[in-house]
C-alpha positions in Angstrom: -8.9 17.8 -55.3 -10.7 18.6 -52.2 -12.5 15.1 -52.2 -9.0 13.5 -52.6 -7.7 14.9 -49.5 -10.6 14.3 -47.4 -10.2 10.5 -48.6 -6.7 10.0 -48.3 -6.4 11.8 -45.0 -9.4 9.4 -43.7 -7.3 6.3 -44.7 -4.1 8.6 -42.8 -6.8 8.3 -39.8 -7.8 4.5 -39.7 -3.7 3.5 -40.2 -3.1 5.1 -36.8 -5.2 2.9 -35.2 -2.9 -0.4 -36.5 0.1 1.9 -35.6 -0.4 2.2 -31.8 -0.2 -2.1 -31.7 2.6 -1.7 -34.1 4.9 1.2 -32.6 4.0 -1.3 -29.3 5.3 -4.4 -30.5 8.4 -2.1 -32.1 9.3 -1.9 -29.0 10.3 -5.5 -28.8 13.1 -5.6 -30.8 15.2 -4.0 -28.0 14.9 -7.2 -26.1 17.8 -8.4 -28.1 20.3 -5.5 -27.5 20.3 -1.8 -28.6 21.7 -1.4 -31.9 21.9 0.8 -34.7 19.0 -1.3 -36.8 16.8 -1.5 -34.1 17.0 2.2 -33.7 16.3 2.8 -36.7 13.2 0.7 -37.5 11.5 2.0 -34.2 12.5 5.6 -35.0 10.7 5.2 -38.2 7.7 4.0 -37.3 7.3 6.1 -34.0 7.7 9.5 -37.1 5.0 7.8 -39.1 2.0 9.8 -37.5 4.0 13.9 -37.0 4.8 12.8 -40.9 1.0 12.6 -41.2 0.0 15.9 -39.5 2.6 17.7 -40.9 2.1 16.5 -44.7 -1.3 17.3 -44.4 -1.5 20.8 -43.2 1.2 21.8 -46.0 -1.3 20.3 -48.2 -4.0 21.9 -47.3 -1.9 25.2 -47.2 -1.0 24.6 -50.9 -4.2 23.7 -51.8 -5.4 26.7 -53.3 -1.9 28.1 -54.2 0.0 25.3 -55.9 -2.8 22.4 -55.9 0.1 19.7 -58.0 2.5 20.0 -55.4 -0.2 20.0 -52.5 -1.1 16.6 -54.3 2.5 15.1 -54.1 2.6 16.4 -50.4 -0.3 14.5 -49.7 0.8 11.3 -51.5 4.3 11.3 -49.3 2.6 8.7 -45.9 1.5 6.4 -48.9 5.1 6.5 -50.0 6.0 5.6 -46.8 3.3 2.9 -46.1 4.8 1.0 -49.2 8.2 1.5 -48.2 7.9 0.2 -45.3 5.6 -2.9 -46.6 8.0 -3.8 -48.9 10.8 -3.5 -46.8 9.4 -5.6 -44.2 8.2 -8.4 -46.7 11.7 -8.2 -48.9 13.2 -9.7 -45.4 11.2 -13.2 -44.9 
């Protein structure tokens, strides 16, 4: 288990290096007007990384104590990667 969160938490590391050229180019979409959507899709992606920090200390917390739900703690910024993949891609 502790190899697992070493891993994933090393991928966590390398996607918030894309994220900084990302949450930049967010910014765009309030060229066109401030609106509910666009609110929303910078205010997700701007979370993205306090999501990271804050999923992996409570799963490093829970390690030890409860290592299942430490596991599904940890998984929750890959939910969120494919959520946001597909949701971008179910648009063109």
């Amino acid at each position: 288990m502790r190899v697992y969160f070493i891993v994933t938490q090393m991928v966590y590391f390398l996607t918030i290096l894309p994220w900084f050229l990302i949450w930049g180019l967010s910014l765009t979409t309030f060229g066109s007007g401030i609106n509910l959507d666009n609110t929303l899709f910078v205010l997700t992606i701007t979370v993205y990384p306090v999501v990271i920090v804050v999923c992996s200390i409570i799963a490093w917390y829970f390690h030890s104590k409860k290592p299942i739900a430490s596991f599904f703690i940890n998984f929750i910024p890959i939910i969120w990667m494919f959520l946001y993949y597909y949701l971008m891609t179910m648009n063109m």
